[in-house]
N, C-alpha and C positions, 0 to 999 in steps of 0.2 A: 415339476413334471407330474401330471397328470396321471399317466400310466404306461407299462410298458407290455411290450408284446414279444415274446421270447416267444422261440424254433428248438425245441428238444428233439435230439435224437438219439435213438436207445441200438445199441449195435450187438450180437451177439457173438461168439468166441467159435464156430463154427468154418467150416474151409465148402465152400467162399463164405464170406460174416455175410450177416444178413443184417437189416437194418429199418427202422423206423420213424418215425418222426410224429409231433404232435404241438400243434400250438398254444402258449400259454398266457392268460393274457391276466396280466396285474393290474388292477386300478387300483388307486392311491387314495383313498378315501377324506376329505376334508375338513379339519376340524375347527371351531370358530375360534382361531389364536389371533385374528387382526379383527381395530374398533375399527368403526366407520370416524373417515376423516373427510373434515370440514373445507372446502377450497372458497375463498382463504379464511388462514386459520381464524380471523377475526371477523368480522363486519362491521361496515359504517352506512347510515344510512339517515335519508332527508325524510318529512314529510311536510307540506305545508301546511299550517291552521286553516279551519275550516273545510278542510278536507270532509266528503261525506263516510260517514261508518261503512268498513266494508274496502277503502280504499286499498290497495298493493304496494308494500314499502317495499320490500324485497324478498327474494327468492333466495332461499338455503341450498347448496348442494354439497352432496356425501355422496361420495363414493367409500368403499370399502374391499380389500384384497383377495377375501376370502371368496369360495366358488359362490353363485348366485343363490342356491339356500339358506345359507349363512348369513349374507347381504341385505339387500332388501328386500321386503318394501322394508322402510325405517321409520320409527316414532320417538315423533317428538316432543318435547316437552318442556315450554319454559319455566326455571326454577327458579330464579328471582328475578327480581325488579316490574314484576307484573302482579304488585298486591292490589293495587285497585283497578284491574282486566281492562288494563286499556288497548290490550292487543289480544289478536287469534293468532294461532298455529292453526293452519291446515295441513291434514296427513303428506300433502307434497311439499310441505314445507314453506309455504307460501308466507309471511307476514303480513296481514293485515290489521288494519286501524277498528277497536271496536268501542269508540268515542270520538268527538271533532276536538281535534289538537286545539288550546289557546297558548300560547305566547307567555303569557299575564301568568299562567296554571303553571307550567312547565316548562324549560327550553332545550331537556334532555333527556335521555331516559338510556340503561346502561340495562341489559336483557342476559341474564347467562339462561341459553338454549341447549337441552342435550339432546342426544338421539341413538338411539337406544335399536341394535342390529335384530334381525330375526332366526340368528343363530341357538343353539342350546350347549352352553347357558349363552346368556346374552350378553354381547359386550357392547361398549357403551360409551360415547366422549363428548366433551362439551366443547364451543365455542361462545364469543361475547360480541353482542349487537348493541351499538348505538346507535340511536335513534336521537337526529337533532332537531325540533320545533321552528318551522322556517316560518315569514310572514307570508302572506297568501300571492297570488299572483298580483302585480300591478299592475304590468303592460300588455296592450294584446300584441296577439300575434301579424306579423308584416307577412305577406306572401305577395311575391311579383305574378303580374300577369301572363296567363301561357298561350301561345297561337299555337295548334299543332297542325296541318298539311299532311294529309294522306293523300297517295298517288298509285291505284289495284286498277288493274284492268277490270270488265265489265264483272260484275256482280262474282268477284271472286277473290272479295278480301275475306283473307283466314283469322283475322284476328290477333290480338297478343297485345305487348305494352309498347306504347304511344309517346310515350313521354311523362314526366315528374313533375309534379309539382314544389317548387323552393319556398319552406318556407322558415321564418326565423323566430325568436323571442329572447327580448330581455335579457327574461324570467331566468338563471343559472338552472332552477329544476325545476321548468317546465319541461313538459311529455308531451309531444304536440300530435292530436289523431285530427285523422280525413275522413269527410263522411261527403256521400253524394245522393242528391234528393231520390229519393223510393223511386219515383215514377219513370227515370231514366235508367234505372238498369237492365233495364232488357236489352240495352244495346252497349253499354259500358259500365267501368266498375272501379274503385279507386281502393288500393290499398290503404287499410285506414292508420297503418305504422309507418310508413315511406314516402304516400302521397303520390306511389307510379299509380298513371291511368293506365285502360285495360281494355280497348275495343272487343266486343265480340264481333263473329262473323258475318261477313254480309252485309254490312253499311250501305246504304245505298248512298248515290252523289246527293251534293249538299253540304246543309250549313248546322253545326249543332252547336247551340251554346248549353254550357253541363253548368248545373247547379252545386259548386263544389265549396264547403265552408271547413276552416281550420280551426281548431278547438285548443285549449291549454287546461280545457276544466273548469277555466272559470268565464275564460272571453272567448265567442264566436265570430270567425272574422269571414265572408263571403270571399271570394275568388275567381277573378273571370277566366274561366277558360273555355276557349275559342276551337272546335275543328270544322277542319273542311275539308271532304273528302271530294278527290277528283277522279273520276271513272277513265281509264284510257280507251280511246278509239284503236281498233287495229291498225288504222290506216293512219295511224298516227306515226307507227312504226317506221311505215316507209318514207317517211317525210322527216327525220331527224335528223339534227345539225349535232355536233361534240364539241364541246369548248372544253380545250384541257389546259386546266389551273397549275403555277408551278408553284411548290411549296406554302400547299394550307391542306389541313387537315379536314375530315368533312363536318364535322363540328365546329371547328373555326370559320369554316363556310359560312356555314346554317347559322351560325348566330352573331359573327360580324360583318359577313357583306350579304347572303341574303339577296335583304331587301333592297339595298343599293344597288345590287348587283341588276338585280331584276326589272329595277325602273329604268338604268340607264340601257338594258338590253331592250325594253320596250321602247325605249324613244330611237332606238338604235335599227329596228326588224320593221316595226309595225307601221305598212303601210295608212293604215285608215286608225281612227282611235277605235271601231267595232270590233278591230282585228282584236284574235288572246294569243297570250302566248303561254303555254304550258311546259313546265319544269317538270321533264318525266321523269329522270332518275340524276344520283349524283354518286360517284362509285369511285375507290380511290384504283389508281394504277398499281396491280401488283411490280413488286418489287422495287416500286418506286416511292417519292415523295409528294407526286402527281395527281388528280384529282380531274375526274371527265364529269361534265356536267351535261348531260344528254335533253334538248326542247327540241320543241315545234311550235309551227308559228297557224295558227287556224285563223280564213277567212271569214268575214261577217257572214259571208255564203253559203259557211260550212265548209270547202275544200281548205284542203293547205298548202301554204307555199310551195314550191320546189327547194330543196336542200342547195342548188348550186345559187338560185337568187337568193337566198338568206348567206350563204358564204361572202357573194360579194358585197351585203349590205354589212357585214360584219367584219371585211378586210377594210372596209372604207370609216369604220367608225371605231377601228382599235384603238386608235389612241385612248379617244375617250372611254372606250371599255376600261383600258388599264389604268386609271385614273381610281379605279374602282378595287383591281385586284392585276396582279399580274398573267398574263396567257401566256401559256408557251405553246400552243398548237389551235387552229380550228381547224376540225376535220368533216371530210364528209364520210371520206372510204377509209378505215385500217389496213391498208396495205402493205405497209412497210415490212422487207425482209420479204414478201413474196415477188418472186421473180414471175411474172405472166410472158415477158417477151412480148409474141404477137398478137398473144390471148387479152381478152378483157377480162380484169379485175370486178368480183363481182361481190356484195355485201349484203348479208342478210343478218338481220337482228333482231333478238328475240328476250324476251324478258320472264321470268318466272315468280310468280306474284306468290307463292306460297312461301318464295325466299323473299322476305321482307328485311328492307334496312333501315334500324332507328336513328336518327341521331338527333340525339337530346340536348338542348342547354336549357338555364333557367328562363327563359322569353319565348325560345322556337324550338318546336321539333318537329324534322322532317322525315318522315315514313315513305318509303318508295320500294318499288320491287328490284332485285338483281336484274341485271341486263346481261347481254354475252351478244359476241360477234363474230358469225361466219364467213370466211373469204374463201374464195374458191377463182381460178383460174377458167373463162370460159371461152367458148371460139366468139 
């Protein structure tokens, strides 16, 4: 306990007493009775040969019990096994290599490290690092190819992450970074520990191929990744068909039917081969296990279909749809559960592009905006 705060009150012996009060506050002052301890208490650690000087074996951490003055900052100090300075301590504890490891020289090295608190006087504890001489990397790195599918209404994508890149190695310790060429980042950006891409705002429609290469330190492996951003028409809106999926997930979607899904829909809608057909959003049903898959079908002309001539071009070709996936619904209107009676059933639907939905696997990721649906009763 830190401190306490005591309410004194002083009463005097008089008819009626009279009385006082006054608040006292004890702080507990903190003496450095606890060392800094090591998590965990030991270390084991890799580096491979040929490594260049300077490399990152591992990182030390201490904590210690005593208040924050007591504590840190900490210094450290390796005390043996580092007579001919094959390593540094950096003040954060950092381990690095300050020679290139050989195989042939060395295949181990046994480090007692202490670290010494900034209390008075100073306490103090040690831990033991090995460090084992691995042979250098032999394999490169495998990364799968990424298509990623962006779908923002006109000139009002906010940006964020896009999708990941997968990738593998051999190597037991390999460390695999992402780098992507200088001259495209002004419009995307790739974490270089993860491999998530990172669209900034404002992508105009199009076709961008990223120059994005995968490292282990010793081999550079290029990677094709693919986007394409699609711009929504307003009037796309009003022209959209729902095809609701029964039990698949939207990433099971996106990376096992897809594409299948999509050609056999085009041979399915598309009058003329000029016709497109645009995949505007794909949103699971709450509460359900259900999955709505919201297009539109655009003519060579520019206009677009009517939503009831693509219904019946898609009640006539379901079989073959579910050849593909299973449907349990095509919808034009959500009406269900509203009672209109004599009234007409009226749908409006509206999409907010600043609520972006990712969904990721190692080949595709689809990015789309939230959708929502208004029904209203009208004469």
């Amino acid at each position: 306990i830190s401190g306490y705060s005591l309410v004194i009150q002083a009463r005097d012996s008089g008819i009626p007493p009279l009385s006082s009060s006054v608040t006292v506050n004890v702080d507990i002052s903190d003496v450095n009775d606890n060392s800094p301890v090591f998590t965990p208490a030991n270390y084991t650690a890799v580096i491979q040969e040929n490594k260049p000087v300077g490399t990152s074996i591992l990182q030390l951490v201490v904590t210690d019990k005593d208040s924050f003055h007591n504590g840190p900052p900490f210094t450290f100090t390796i005390l043996t096994g580092n007579e001919e300075e094959e390593f540094t301590l950096d003040p954060h504890g950092v381990l690095r290599s300050a020679v290139i490891f050989k195989q042939m020289v060395a295949t181990e090295y046994v480090l007692c490290v202490q670290a010494k608190d900034s209390g008075k006087p100073q306490q103090v504890s040690h831990t033991y690092v090995q460090v084992r001489v691995i042979e250098e990397s032999i394999h490169k790195p495998t990364a799968i190819p990424l298509e990623i599918f962006i779908v923002t209404m006109e000139d009002d994508f906010p940006g964020g992450v896009i999708g990941k890149i997968h990738a593998t190695d051999q190597d037991v310790y390999d460390v695999l970074t992402y780098t992507l060429k200088s001259e495209q980042k002004s419009l995307f950006k790739v974490n270089n520990h993860d491999g998530k891409i990172i669209a900034l705002g404002g992508l105009d429609n199009g076709k961008y191929v990223l120059n994005v290469s995968v490292s282990d330190g010793r081999f550079q492996v290029p990677i094709d990744v693919v986007v394409h951003v699609e711009q929504l028409l307003q009037e796309m809106l009003q022209n959209t068909v729902t095809i609701r999926f029964e039990n698949v997930s939207p990433e099971d979607f996106v990376g096992l039917h897809m594409h299948g899904f999509r050609r056999t829909l085009r041979n399915a809608v598309l009058s003329q081969k000029q016709d497109s057909l645009h995949i505007i959003s794909i949103q699971p049903v709450a509460g359900s296990n259900q999955l709505d898959m919201l297009f539109a079908v655009q003519m060579h002309n520019g206009g677009f279909y009517k939503p009831a001539y693509l219904i019946q071009k898609l009640t006539n070709a379901r079989r073959h749809l579910e050849n593909v996936i299973r449907i349990s619904a095509i919808l034009e209107k959500n009406c269900s559960g509203l009672d209109c009676q004599e009234q007409h059933c009226e749908q409006s639907l509206s999409v907010d592009s600043h609520s972006l939905m990712t969904y990721s696997t190692a080949r595709i990721s689809f990015v789309c905006p939230r959708f929502y649906r208004n029904v209203r009763c009208m004469c």
